[in-house]
N, C-alpha and C positions, 0 to 999 in steps of 0.2 A: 504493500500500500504506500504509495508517496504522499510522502508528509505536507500538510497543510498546512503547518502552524507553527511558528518558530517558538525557542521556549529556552530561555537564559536562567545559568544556574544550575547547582548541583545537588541542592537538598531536593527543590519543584521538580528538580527531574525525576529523580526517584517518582514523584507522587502523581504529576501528570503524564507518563508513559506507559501507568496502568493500563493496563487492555481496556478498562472499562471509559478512561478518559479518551484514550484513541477515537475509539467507537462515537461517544460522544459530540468530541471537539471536530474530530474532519468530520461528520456526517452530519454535521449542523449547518443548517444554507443561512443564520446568522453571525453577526461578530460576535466573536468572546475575546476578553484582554481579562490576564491574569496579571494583577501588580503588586509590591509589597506594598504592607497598609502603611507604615511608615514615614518613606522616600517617595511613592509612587512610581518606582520604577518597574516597566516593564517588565513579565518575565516569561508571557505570554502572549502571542498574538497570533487570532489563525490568521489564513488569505481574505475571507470573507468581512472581517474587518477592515484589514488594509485596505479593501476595494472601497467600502461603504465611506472610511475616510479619507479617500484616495492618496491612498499611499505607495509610494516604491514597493511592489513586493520584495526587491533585492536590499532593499534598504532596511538596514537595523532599526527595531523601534527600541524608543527614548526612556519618556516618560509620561504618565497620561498629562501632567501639565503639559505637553508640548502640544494638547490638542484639545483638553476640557480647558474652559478658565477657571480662576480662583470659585469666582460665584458658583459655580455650576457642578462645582466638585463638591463644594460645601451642601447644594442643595440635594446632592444624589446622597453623601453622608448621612444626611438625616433621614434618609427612606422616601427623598420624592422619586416619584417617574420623570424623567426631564423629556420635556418636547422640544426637541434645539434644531435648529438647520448648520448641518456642516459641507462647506461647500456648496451650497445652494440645495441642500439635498435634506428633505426634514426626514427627522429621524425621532425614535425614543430610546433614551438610554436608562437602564435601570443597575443597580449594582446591587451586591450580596457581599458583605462583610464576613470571615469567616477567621477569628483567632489573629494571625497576621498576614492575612491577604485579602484581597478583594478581588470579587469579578465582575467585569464589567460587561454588560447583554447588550448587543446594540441591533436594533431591528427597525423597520420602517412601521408605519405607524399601525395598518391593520393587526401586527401581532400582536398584541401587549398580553393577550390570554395566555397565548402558545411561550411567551415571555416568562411571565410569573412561572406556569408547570415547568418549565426548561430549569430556573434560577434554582425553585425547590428542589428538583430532584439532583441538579450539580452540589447540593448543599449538602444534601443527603448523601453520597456520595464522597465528597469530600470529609464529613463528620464519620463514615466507615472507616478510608483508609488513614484519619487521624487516628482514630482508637488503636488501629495496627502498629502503627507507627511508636504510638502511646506504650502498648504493650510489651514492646520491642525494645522499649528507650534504655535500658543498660545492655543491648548489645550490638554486633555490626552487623550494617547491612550492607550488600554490593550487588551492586547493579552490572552486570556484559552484555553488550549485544551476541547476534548468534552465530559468533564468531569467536567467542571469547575475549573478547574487547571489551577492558574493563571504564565503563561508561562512569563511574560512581563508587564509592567508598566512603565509610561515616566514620566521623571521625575518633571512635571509641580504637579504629585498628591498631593504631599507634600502640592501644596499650598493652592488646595482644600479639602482636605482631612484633612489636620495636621497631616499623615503620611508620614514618608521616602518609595519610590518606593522600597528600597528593601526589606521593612516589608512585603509587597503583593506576589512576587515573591514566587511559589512553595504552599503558602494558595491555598483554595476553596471557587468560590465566595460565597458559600451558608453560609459558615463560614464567608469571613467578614461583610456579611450581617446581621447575628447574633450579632458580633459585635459593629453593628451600624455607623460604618464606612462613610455607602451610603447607603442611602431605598430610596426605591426601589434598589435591582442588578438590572440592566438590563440585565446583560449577563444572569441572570436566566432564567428571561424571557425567553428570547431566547432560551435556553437552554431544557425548557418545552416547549415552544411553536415551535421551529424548523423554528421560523421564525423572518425577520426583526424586530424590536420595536425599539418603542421611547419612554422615559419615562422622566419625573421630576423626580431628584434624589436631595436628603437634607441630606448634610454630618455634622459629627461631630461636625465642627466648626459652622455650621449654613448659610453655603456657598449654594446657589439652583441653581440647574445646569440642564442643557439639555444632556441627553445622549443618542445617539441613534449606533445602534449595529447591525450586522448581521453576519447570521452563516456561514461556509464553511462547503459543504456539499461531502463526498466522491459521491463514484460511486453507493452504495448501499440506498444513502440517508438520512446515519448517520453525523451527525454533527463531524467534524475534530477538526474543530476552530471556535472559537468564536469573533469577532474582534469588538470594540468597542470605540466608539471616543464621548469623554466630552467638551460640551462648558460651560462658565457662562451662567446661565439666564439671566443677564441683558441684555444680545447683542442678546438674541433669542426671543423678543418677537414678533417678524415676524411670528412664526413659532407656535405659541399658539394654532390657530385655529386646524392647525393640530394635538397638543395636545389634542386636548378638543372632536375632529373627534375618536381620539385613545382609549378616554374613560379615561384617566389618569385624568383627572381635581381632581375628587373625591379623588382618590389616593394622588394628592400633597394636597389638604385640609386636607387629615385625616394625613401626612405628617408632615406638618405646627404647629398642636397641640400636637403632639410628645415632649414630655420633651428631650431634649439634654442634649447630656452627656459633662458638667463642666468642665471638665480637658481637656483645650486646652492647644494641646503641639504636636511637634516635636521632642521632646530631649529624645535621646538613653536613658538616665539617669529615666527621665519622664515614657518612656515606662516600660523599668523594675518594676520601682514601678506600675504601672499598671495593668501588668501581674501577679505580685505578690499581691497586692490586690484580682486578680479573682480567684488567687489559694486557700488564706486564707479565704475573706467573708463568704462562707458555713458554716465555722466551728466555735467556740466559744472562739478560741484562744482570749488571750489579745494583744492589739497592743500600740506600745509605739512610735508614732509621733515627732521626733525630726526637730526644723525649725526654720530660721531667723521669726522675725515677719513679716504679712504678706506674706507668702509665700505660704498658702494654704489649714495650715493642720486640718482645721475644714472641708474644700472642702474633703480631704480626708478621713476622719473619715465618713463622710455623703456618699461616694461613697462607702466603705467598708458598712456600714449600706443599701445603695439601693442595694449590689448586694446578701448580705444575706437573709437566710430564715426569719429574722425579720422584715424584710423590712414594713412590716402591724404592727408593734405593736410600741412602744414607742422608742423614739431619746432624750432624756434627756441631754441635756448639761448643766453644771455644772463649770460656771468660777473660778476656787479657787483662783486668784486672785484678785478679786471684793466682795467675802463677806467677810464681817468685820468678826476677828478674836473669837469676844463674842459670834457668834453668829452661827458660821461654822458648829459646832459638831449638833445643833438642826436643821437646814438646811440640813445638809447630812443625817443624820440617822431621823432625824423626833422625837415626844417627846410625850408622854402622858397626857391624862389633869393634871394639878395639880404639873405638876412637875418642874415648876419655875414662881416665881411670872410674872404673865403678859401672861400664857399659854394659848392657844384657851381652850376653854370647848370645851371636845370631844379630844383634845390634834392634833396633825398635821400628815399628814404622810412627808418622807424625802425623797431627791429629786432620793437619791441612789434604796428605797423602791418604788418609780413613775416609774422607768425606769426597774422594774421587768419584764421578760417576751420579754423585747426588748433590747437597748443599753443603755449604762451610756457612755457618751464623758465626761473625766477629762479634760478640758483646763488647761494651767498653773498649770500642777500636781507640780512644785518645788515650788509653793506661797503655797501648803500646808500647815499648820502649824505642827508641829514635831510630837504635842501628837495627832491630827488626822489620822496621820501616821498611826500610829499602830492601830487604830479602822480602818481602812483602810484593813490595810492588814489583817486581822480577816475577815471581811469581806469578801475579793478575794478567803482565803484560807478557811473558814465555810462554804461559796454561803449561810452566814445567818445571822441575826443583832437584837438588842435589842434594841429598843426605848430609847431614852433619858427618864430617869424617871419609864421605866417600868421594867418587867420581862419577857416577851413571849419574847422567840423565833418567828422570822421569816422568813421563807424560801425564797432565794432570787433565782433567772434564768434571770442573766443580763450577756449581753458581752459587757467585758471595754477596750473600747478605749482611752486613753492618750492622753495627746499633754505637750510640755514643747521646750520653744526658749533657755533655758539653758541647758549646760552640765551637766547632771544627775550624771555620774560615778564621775565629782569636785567637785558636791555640795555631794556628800555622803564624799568623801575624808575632806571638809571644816565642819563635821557634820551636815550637813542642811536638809538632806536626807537619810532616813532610806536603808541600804544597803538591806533589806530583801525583803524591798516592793519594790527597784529598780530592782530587780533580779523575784520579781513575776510581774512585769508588764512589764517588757522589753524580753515579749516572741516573739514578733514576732517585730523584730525594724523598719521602717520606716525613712530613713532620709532623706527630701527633698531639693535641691539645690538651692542658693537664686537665684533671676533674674538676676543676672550680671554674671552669672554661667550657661545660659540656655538664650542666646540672641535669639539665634534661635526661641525663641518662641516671643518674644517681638510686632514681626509683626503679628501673628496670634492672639496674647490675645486684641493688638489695635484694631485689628479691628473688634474680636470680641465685642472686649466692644463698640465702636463703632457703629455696627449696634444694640446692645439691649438699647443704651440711646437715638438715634435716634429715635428709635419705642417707648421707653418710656417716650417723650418729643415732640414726632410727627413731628418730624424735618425733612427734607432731605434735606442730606449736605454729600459729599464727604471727605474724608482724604488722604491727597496730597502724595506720595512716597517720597518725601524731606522730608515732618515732621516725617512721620515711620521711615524714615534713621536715623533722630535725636535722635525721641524715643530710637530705636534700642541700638545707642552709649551713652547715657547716665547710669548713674552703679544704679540707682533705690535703694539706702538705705533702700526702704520701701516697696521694692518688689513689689510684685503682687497686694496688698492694690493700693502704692503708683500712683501705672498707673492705676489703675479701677477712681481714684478719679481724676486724671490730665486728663483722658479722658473724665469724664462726666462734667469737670468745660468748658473744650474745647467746647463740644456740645453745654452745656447753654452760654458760654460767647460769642462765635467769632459770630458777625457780618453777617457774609456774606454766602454762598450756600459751600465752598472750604477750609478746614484749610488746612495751609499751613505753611511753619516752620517759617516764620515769625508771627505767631498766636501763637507760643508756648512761654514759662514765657523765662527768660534772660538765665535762667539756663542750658537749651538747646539748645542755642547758641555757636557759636565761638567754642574756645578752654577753657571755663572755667571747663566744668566737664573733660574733655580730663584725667589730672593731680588730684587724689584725694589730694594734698595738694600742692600748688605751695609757691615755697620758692624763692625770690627774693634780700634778706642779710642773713648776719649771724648775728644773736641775740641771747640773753638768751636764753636756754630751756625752762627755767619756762615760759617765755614772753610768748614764742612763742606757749605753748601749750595752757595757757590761752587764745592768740588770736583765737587761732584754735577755741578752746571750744565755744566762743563766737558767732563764726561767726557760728557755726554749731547750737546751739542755735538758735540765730536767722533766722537760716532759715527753720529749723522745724517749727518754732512759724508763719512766714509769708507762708509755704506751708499750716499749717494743723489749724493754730487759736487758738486751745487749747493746756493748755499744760499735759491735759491727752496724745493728740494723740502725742504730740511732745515728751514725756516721750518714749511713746510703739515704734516711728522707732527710737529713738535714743537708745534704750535697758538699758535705765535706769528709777529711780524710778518717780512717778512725783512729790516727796519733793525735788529729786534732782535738777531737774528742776525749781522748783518755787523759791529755795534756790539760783539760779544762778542767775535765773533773777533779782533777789534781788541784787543780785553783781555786776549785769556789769550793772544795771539798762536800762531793755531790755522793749520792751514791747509787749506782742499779740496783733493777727491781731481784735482782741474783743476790747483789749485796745485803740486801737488807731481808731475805730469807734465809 
């Protein structure tokens, strides 16, 4: 059926692409203008209107002011019939108020009977598919044509999904189903099957939902529309038996065991790297990881590795921060027997030579040491290395992924960092944004982590919307680390079935985090940055215990650390047990 009536907007679509508005609106030989009550904008117009106010059919319509006047608008408002000539052409127009829209009936004068029965029964109509809608309001709806062309999305997805509703908008479900987004599509289903379904769907985040969908079928008995409405599974377990009638049971087991994909997130920012991850993993480029600690980019370096052709052969990471400096060169490149006192017989291979054929992940590429540097970059630039102690050549087929929480382009400027091997490893850059820069996701990562320490501690226990609120507003120094580890002390510590924000440490309270530094007098500089240092100290030492970890979120060394504690004589949470 070719469309009569143009129709702006994405929630009115959903509601006027009902079969039953179709029918309706083109089979109507008067105008209808659907507009918000509001604005008066537009959001509806059939042909038969446009004609009666002669209007461009190719021409967008506006708003009804661009064609009632003030007076005339106000007089339909109140429930007159207006008898008006537009364009020289008398007309009557009557309107029907409905929640927050209006519709406006425009007919010549002999109809006004056929008028009134037309208005009530659009009303009527309209007051159904509210209540549906009403009934539905805490869960998603999606709309595809019958193609899988996803027309519509509401915006609850986001919460199940960890996508924004307009990421979906203009996709194909068969594509975000690729994705991973949601396995089982049901719209697919539907889609091949030409018929109702219901299925268990398991999305990104790890969220198990109930979705059930059916088709709109034209006259010929081709699918039109697809319409499909998602609840949680927790509130559907009424409705299991019919699951299990449906034959899906097996389906959400094989579901269930599915590895999920790691990178929960919402954030515009998040996604781009994302996307760009799926374009680069294929290929062998080198990737160079830039990130506060904590932020993920070992997560990321492993999702560029699972979407590559390597994906089956070796993941070798390589902290060059953690191995002693004596000892790095025979570590990385590997050594022959005999070639320093204390050598294995048989001599070792190195960890760069392990990771041939698959990935080398460089963490902490700036603790490098200088003169590895350059055996380094020989390496990236040969694809080939020589044993400590030997002479063969060996042909290397590694793709290097990097990571560094430092400024790479200050530490080449500071001499710390070879400018040639920053320039061959910073082919393709990744820079990820710390937590206090991507709050939006704070809710989705709680409660991911959330439900996997519950399952791996056997617990069930809820997390209250007051304590996410808290979560949410505190600025996480320690990123994405520092909330994986404040959620799993939550699961083991609280007491009772409900954490709730009274459950949370002091720090998440009140107005203390509110203010990263609250000043109260004027005092010394020095004083006062000493006291800062102190108190920041100490409370690394009381969140994490050690003062490795309290070194790694305060982004300094851990002599620097042990050297303060010595000064202000602090103690860890080790010490003082």
């Amino acid at each position: 059926m070719e469309k009569e009536f143009e129709l702006k907007g994405s929630a009115e679509k959903a509601i006027v692409e009902n079969r039953l508005y179709v029918g309706l609106i083109c089979g109507c030989s008067d105008g209808l203008i659907l507009c918000e009550k509001k604005s008066f904008k537009i959001l509806m117009i059939n042909n038969n209107a446009k004609m009666l106010l002669d209007l461009d059919p190719a021409e967008k319509a506006g708003s009804v002011k661009s064609i009632l006047k003030s007076e005339e608008l106000g007089r339909l408002m109140e429930g007159e019939l207006l008898n008006t000539e537009i364009n020289g052409m008398p007309v009557k127009i009557n309107c029907a108020v409905e929640e927050d829209y209006i519709w406006f009936f425009i007919v010549d004068f002999t109809d006004v009977i056929r008028v009134e029965n037309l208005s009530q029964k659009t009303l009527e109509l309209n007051r159904e598919l509210i209540s549906v809608f009403n009934e539905y309001g805490d869960d998603t709806l999606m709309v595809t044509d019958g193609k899988g062309n996803i027309e519509f999305a509401g915006e609850k997805i986001s919460q199940t999904c960890g996508v924004s509703s307009n990421y979906f908008v203009g996709k194909n479900v068969y594509d975000v189903e690729r994705e991973g987004i949601f396995v089982p599509s049901v719209s697919v289903k539907v889609l091949e099957s030409k018929q109702s379904q219901v299925v268990i769907q398991r999305t990104r985040i790890g969220e198990e939902l109930v979705s059930v969908s059916a088709p709109v079928l034209n006259k010929d008995g081709e699918i039109e529309k697809v319409i499909s409405v998602t609840r949680d599974y927790s509130t559907q377990m009424k409705i299991s038996k019919m699951i299990a009638e449906l034959g899906e049971s097996e389906a959400f087991d094989n579901i269930l065991r599915e590895k999920e994909d790691k990178i929960v997130t919402c954030n515009d920012t998040m996604f781009e790297i994302k996307t760009l991850v799926k374009m680069i993993a294929p290929t062998k480029a080198t990737v160079l990881i830039n990130g506060e600690t904590g932020t993920g980019k070992e997560v990321i370096a492993r999702y560029i590795y699972s979407l590559s052709d390597r994906k089956n052969q070796p993941f070798v990471k390589v902290n060059c921060g953690t191995i002693s400096p004596s000892i790095v060169e025979s570590e990385l490149f590997g050594y022959e027997e005999g070639s320093f006192t204390g050598a294995n017989k048989g001599g070792k291979i190195g960890l760069v030579e392990a990771a041939s054929g698959g990935t080398l992940f460089l963490d902490e590429i700036s603790e490098l040491p200088i003169e590895q540097q350059v055996k380094l970059l020989h390496v990236l630039q040969e694809k080939m290395l020589i044993r400590v102690g030997g002479t063969q050549e060996i042909d290397l087929d590694i793709r290097v992924i990097a990571a560094t929480n430092k400024d790479l382009e200050e530490q080449v400027a500071l001499g710390n960092f070879r400018e040639d091997l920053y320039y061959r490893l910073n082919v393709i850059p990744i820079s990820i944004p710390p937590l206090r820069e991507r709050k939006e996701d704070v809710p989705l990562l709680s409660k991911h982590f959330f439900k996997r320490f519950c399952a791996a501690y056997n617990k069930e226990m809820q997390l209250s919307n007051n304590a996410i609120s808290a979560l949410e507003e505190y600025p996480w120094p320690g990123n994405i680390r520092q909330l994986e580890n404040t959620i799993e002390r939550l699961v083991l510590t609280t007491p009772k079935p409900t954490i709730t924000i009274d459950d949370l440490p002091p720090v998440f309270k009140g107005e203390e985090f509110q203010k990263k530094v609250k000043v109260n007098q004027i005092t010394r500089l020095d004083a006062a940055i000493e006291e800062l240092e102190k108190d920041l100290i100490k409370m690394a030492l009381d969140e994490y215990g050690t003062t490795v970890k309290a070194a790694e979120v305060l982004g300094v060394n851990q002599s620097t650390v042990s050297r303060k504690i010595a000064q202000y004589g602090l103690k860890s949470r080790m010490d003082k047990s």
